[in-house]
C-alpha positions as a printed Julia matrix, in Angstrom:
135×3 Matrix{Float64}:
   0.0    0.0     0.0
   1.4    3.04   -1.1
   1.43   6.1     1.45
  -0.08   9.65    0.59
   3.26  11.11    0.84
   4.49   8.24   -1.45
   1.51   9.47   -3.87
   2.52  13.24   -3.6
   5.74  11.99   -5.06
   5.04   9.83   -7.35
   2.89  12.64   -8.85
   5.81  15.55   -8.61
   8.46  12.73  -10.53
   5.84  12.98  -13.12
   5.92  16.54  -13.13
   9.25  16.91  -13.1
   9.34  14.41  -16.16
   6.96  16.06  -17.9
   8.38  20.06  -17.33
  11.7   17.99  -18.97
  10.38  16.84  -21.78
   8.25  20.7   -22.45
  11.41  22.46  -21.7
  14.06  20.58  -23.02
  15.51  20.28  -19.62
  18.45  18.13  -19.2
  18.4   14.13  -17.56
  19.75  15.35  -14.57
  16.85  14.29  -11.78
  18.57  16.3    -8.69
  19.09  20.02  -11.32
  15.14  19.38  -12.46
  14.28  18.47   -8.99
  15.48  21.85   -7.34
  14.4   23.8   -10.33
  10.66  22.32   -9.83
  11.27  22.96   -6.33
  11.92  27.18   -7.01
   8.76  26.7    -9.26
   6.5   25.7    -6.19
   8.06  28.31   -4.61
   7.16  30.8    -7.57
   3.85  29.45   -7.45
   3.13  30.54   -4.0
   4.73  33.36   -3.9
   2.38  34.82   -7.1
  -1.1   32.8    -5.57
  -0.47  34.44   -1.93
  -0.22  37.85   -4.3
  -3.18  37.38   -5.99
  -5.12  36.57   -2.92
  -3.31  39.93   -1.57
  -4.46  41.75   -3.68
  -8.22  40.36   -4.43
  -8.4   41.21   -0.32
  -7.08  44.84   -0.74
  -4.35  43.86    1.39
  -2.0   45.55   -1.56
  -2.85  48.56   -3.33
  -0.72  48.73   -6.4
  -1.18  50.96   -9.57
  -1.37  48.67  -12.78
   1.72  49.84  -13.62
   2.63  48.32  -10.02
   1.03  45.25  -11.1
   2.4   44.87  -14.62
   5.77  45.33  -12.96
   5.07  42.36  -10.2
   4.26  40.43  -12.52
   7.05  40.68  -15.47
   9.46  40.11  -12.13
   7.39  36.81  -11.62
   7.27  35.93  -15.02
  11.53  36.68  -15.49
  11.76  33.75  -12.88
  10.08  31.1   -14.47
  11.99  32.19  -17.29
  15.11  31.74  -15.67
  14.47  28.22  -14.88
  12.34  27.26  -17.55
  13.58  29.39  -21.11
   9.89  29.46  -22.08
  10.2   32.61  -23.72
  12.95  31.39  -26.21
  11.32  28.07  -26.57
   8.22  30.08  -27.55
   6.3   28.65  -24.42
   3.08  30.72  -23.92
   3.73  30.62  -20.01
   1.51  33.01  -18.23
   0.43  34.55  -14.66
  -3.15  33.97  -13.44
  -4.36  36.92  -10.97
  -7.45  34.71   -9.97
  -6.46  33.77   -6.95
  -9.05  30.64   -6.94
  -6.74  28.67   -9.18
  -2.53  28.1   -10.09
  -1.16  31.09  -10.82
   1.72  29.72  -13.47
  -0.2   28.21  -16.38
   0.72  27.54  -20.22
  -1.96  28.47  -22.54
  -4.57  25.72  -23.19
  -4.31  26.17  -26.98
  -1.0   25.32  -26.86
  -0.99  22.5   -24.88
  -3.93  21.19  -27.31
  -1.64  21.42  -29.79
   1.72  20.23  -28.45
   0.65  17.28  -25.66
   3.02  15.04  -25.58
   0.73  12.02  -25.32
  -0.61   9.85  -22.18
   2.74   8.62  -20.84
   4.52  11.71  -19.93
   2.16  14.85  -19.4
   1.96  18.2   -17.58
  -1.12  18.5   -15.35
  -3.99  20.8   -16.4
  -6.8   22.39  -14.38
 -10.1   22.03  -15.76
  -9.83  24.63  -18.45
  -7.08  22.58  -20.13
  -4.5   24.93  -18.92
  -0.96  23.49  -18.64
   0.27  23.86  -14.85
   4.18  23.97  -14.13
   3.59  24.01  -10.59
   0.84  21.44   -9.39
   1.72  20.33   -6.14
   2.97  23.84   -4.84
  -0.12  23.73   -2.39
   0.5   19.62   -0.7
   4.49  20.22    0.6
């Protein structure tokens, strides 16, 4: 019988697999490991914002926002390259769902099949980040 925690990892090895495979990441479990790790991290950082902000605990201009944002966005590119891989990686502000998505249009068109595969949410949004929440 396999344990929940054994499940929670069993599901981020896929993850990490799949982000790999997306990214062109190299073999090397332990590097994709600790960058998956900074992408949880990401992905808390930019949900607790969201929530932040929904509450009017932050006040920030658009401007403010835009900025926030692109700084968010520069960090997933750091790990991931999506920009130069042409990755349609985005930031959700809803602060009811992940914040770091990939368009659903382009996961339509570039799933990589049953085996290896990012998560989605329900509106067939790639997540990079889908056990952020369960550490």
């Amino acid at each position: 019988m396999i344990t929940k925690k054994g499940q929670l990892r069993q599901r981020e090895l896929r993850q990490i697999l799949a982000l790999a495979q997306v990214f062109g990441w190299s073999p090397d479990i332990l590097e994709n490991s600790a960058k998956y790790d900074a992408l949880c991290r990401l992905e808390r950082r930019a949900s607790r914002n969201a929530e932040r902000v929904c509450n009017g605990e932050i006040q920030r201009s658009d401007t403010g926002q835009e900025l926030y944002d692109k700084r968010i966005l520069d960090a997933v590119d750091a790990l991931t390259g999506f920009r130069g891989k042409g990755i349609p990686v985005f930031l959700n502000d809803d602060p009811r769902g992940y914040a770091l998505k990939i368009e659903d249009a382009w996961m339509r068109a570039n799933d990589s099949g049953p085996e290896i595969r990012l998560e989605r949410d329900m509106g067939g949004y790639g997540l990079l980040a889908p056990t952020a929440y369960e550490r």
